[in-house]
C-alpha positions in Angstrom: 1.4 -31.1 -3.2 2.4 -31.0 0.2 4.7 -27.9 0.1 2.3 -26.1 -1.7 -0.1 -26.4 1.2 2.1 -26.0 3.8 3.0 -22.1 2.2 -0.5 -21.7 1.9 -1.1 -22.2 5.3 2.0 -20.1 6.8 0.5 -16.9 4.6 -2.7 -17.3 5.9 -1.2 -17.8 9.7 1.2 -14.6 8.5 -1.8 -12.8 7.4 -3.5 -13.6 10.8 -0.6 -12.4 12.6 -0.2 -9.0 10.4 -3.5 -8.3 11.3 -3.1 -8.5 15.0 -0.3 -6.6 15.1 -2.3 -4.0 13.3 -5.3 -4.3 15.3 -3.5 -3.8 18.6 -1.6 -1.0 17.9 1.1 -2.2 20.2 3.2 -3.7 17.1 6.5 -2.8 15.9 6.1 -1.6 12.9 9.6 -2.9 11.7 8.1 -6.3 12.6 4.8 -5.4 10.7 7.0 -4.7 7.6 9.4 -8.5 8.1 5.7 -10.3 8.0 4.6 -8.6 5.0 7.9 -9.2 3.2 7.8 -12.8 4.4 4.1 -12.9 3.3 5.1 -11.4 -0.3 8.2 -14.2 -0.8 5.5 -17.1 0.4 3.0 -15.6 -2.5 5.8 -15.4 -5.0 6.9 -19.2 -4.4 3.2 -20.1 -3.9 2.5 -18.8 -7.6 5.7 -20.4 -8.7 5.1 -23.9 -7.6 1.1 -23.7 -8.6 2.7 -22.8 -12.2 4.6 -25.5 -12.3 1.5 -27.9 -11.6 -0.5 -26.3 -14.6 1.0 -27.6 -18.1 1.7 -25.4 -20.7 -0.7 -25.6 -23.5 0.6 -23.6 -26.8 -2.5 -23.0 -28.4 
């Protein structure tokens, strides 16, 4: 699924950018805090949609 991978990649490219932030000590931490609420909301719809490809067994 193309949207699926597409999240995928803008959290890792969010997690890369969190971290530089971090690392340079120059960041704004009001910024820090949008990317890791952006990053959360990307792994909520990323768990939703790979949900949605796994069918429900009722065992």
């Amino acid at each position: 699924m193309r949207r699926l991978e597409l999240l995928r990649v803008e959290h890792r490219d969010l997690d890369s950018a969190i971290a530089a932030l971090v690392i340079a000590g120059g960041g704004d931490q009001m910024q820090v805090a949008r990317l890791k609420k952006r990053k959360l909301r990307l792994r909520d719809e990323i768990a939703i949609l790979e949900d949605a490809l796994v069918p429900d067994i009722i065992a």
